[in-house]
N, C-alpha and C positions, 0 to 999 in steps of 0.2 A: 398662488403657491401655498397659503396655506389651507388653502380646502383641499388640497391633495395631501398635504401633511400627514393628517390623520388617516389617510388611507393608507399610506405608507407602513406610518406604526402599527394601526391596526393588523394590516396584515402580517409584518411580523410577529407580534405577539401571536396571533393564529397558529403561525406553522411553527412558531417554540412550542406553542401546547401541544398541537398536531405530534408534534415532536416526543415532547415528555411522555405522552399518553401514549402511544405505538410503543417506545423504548421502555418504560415501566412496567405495560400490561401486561407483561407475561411476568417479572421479576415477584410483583403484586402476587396476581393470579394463578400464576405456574402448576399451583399445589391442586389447583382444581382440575388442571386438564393436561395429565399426565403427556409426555411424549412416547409412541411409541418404540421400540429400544434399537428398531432400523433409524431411524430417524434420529435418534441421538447418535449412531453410529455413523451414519453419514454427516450428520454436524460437525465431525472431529475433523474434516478436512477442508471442512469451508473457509480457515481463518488462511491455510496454505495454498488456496485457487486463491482467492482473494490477492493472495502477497506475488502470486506468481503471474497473476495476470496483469499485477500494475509495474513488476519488473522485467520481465523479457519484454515487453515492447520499448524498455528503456535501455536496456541493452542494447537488443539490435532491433533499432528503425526502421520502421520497412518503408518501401519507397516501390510505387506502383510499377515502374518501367525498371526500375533495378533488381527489385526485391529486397532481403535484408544486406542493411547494411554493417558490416564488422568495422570496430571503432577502439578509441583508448580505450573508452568505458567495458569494454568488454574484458577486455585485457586485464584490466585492475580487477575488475568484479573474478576472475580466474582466480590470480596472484589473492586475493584477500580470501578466498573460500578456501583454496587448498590451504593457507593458514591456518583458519578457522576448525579444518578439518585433523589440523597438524596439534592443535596447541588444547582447541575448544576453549578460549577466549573471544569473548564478544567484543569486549575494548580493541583487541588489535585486532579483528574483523573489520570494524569502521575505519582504524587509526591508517593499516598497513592499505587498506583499497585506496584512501584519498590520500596516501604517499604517493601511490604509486600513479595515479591519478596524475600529480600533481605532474611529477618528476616527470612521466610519458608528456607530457602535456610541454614541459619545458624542454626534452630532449626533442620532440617532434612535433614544434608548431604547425596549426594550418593555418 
């Protein structure tokens, strides 16, 4: 056990450097290698694929012989956006989807 120990830790500390050094070198270095200004123009949408890709599959589930599945979750995620859209409040964004969340969840157990 413990001659694997060190293998362990080692390799952690590796992929934190691995780590630091990939997510710094450009912060560092930046100044030297300009991006081209397509390229930063398409950078402006990567943080919104990113958000959208880890949320519509949470929304709606997909399921191979069914397809997507529609759920509470979707329901609230509605009711909290068109808020969101009503007020532009980020607080009741969160606050009014996991009410609503909650309330669907008690009105209509599975």
């Amino acid at each position: 056990m413990i001659s694997q120990s060190w293998y362990v830790y080692s390799a952690i500390l590796l992929l934190a450097a691995t780590s630091v050094i990939c997510r710094t070198g450009y912060v560092l270095f930046g100044h030297l290698l300009p991006l081209p200004d397509s390229l930063q123009r398409a950078l402006r949408y990567a943080p919104l694929a990113a958000l959208t890709g880890i949320i519509v599959p949470e929304l709606l589930p997909w399921h191979p012989e069914a397809g997507p599945q529609v759920d509470l979750r979707l329901f609230a995620a509605v009711i909290a956006t068109a808020l969101f859209c009503w007020t532009r409040n980020s607080f009741l964004l969160i606050a009014s989807g996991m009410v609503v969340l909650w309330t669907a969840r008690w009105v209509f157990p599975s």
